[in-house]
N, C-alpha and C positions, 0 to 999 in steps of 0.2 A: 569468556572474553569480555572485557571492561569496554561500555558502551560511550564514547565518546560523544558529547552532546553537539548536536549541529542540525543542519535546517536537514539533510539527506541521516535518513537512519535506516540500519541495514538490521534487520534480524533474526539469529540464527536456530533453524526451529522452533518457527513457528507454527508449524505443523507439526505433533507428535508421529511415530510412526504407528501405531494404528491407526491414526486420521487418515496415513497419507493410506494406509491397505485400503481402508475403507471410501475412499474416494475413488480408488482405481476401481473398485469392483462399480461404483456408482456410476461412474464416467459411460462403464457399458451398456447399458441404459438410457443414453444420452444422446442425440440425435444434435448434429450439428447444421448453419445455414448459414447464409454469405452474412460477413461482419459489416459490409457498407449499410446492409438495413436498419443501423444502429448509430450510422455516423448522418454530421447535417453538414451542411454549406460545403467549404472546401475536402475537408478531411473525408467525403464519398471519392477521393482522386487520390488519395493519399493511403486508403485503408483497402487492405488485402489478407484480410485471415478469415478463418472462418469464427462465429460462436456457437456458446448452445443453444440450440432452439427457444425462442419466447412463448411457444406450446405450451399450455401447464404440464407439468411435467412432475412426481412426487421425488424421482431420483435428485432431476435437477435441485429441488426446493432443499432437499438432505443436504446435497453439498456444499451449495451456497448456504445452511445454517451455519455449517460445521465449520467453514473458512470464519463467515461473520463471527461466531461466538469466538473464534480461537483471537482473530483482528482486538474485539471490541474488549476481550479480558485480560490480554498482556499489560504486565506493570511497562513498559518500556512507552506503549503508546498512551497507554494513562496519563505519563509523565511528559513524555517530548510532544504526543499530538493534542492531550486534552480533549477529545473526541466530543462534539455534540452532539451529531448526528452521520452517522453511517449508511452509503448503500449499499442493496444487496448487491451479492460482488456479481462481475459477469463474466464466464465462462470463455475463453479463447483458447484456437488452436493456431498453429502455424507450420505448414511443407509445403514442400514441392516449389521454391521461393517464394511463396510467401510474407510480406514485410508489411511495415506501416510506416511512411515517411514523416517528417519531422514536422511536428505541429505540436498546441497547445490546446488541452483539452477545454471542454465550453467550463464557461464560469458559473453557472446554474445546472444542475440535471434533475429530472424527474425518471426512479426506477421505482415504482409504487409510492414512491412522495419526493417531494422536491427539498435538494440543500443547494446550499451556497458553497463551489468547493475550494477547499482551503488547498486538501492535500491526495495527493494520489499516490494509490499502493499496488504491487503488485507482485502474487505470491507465486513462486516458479512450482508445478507442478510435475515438470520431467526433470529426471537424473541428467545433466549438461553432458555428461557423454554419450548421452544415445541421439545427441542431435548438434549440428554445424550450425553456424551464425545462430543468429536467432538473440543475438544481447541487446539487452535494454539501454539504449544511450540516452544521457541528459546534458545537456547545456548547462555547463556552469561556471562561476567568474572566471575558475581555474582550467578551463577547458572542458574537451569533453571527456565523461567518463561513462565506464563500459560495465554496465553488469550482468551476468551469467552465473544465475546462485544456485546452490544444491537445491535439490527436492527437499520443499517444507519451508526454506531461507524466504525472507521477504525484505524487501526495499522500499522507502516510504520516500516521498519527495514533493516540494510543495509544487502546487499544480500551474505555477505562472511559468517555471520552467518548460521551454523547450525541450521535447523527446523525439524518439523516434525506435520503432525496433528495428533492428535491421533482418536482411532475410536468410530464411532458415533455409539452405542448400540442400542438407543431408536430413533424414529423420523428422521428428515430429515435437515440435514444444509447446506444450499444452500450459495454461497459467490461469492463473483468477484473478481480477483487475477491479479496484473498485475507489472510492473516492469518500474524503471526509470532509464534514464541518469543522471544525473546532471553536473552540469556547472563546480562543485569543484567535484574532482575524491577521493580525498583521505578520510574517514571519519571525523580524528579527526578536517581536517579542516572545514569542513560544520559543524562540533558541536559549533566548537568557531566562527564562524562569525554566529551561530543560539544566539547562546549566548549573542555576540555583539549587534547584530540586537534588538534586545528583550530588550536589555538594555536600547538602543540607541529609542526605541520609546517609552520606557516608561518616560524616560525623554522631550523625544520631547511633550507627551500630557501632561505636566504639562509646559512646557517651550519651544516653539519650538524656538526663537533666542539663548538661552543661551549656555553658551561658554561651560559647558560641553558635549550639545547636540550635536556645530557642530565639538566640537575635535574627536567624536567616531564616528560619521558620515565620517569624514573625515580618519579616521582608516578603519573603515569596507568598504568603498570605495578604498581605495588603496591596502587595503589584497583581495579583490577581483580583483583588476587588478595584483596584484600579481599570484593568484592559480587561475582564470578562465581558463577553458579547452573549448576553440572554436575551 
């Protein structure tokens, strides 16, 4: 599937399938606790699921590698998010209605170190048919839209956006949720150097000398010496 550059990116296994065997077997091991001990100000009113325990925990620590590493190596977020810094992801379940109403995640977080966050992801860890509601809704120019991705699927979205999940009726939606820095701060610019980039290789794998490959090469390298944030 051809990734269309835009500020929302969807992507589709991101979790190989022995990550995802290997996180079920981890998951059992994994002691859950109310998700509000993890929320501040309004959003303690707003938030209703559970997470994983902040216990140390070595199962816990595997899984959130294993998410982290697959996040931080994809060429997709290479290219559209520019990552600078990454958290460890954090564990959520959601039944029995369980939801999180509409709000905007803090602009600063500390999970063993503090970023600034640009963009929030989150990686759906149950099969969507073994569980009711439960979709990721965002606010956007164009309305709202609904997401409920296969096991493995991930969905990336910059964090100024309004969310919400709604609530999970039937069954049990388990996910990994976590939040980036990126190296370009402002959106519309990491959309148009996603857009560049994207351009810029698609001509390179039919041509990689030719003069329109290294003029946009040479664009998308200096708009990023231009807006990178070190």
């Amino acid at each position: 599937m051809i990734q269309i550059p835009s500020s929302i990116i969807q992507i589709s296994q991101l979790l190989k399938q022995e990550e995802l065997l290997n996180i079920e077997q981890l998951l059992q091991h994994i002691a859950f606790e109310d998700g509000k001990k993890t929320a501040t100000g309004a959003a303690k009113e707003l938030k209703n699921n559970l997470q994983a325990s902040r216990d140390e925990n070595p199962y816990r620590r595997q899984l959130q590698q294993i998410v982290f590493t697959a996040i931080a190596s994809h060429p997709i977020i290479q290219s559209g998010v520019m990552p600078k810094n990454i958290l460890p992801p954090i564990i959520s379940k959601y039944s029995n209605g369980m939801e999180y109403g509409w709000h905007t995640d803090s602009p600063v977080m500390t999970i063993d170190y503090t970023i600034r966050v640009d963009l929030s992801i989150t990686v759906f860890l149950s099969d969507p048919a073994t569980y009711a509601g439960g979709e990721l809704v965002v606010h956007t120019p164009s309305g709202f839209v609904d997401y409920k991705l296969n096991k493995g699927d991930a969905v990336i979205y910059p964090t100024t956006k309004l969310h919400r999940v709604n609530p999970v009726t039937e069954g049990e939606r388990i996910a990994c949720v976590t939040w980036m820095q990126s190296l370009v701060k402002e959106t519309e610019r990491r959309e148009l150097l996603f857009q560049l980039k994207t351009i810029q290789e698609a001509i390179a794998a039919k041509d990689l000398t030719s003069t329109e490959n290294l003029m946009l090469l040479q664009v998308y390298s200096n708009l990023m010496r231009m807006w990178t944030d070190l």
